[in-house]
LUMNULO-181136 format. One record per residue (C-alpha): residue in three letters; x, y, z. Coordinates in steps of 0.5 Angstrom, whole numbers, plus 500, padded with zeros to 3 digits. Last residue first. Example, Ala and Ser with C-alpha at 12.3 -4.5 7.8 and 13.67 -1.06 7.14 Angstrom:
REM residues 2
Ser527498514;Ala525491516;
END
This chain:
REM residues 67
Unk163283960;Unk162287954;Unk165293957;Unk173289959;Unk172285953;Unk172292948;Unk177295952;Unk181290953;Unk181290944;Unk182298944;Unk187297949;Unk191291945;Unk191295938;Unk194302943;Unk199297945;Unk200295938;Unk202302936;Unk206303941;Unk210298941;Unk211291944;Unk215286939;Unk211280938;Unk213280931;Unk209274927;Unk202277929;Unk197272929;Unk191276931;Unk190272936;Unk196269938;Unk199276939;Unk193278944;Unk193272947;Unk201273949;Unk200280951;Unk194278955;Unk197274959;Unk203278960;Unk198283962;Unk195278967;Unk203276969;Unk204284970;Unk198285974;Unk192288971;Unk187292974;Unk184295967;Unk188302968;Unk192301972;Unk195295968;Unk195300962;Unk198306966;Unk204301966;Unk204299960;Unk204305957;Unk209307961;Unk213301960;Unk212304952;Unk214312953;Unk220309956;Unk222304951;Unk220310946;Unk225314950;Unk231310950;Unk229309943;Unk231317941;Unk237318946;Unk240312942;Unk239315936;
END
């Protein structure tokens, strides 16, 4: 079991990592985005993971595009 969450963070960090790449981020920026993020789709569980990065990419995607 632990082995298996030690993975996931690791499998997350790099998720966020190629994020911050990916759109030029900083961590404090990613932060932001992060916080936004969770404020507006008033998410009670601010818990990063997979899955809500992947919600967080596809919405920076549509802002990093739009603009």
């Amino acid at each position: 079991m632990f082995v298996s969450i030690r993975y996931l963070i690791v499998d997350i960090a790099v998720a966020v990592i190629q994020m911050c790449r990916m759109y030029r981020l900083r961590g404090d920026s990613m932060v932001e985005e992060w916080v936004a993020f969770c404020s507006t789709k008033k998410l009670d569980n601010k818990r990063v993971t997979i899955d809500t990065l992947d919600h967080l990419e596809r919405e920076v995607t549509l802002a990093y595009y739009v603009m």
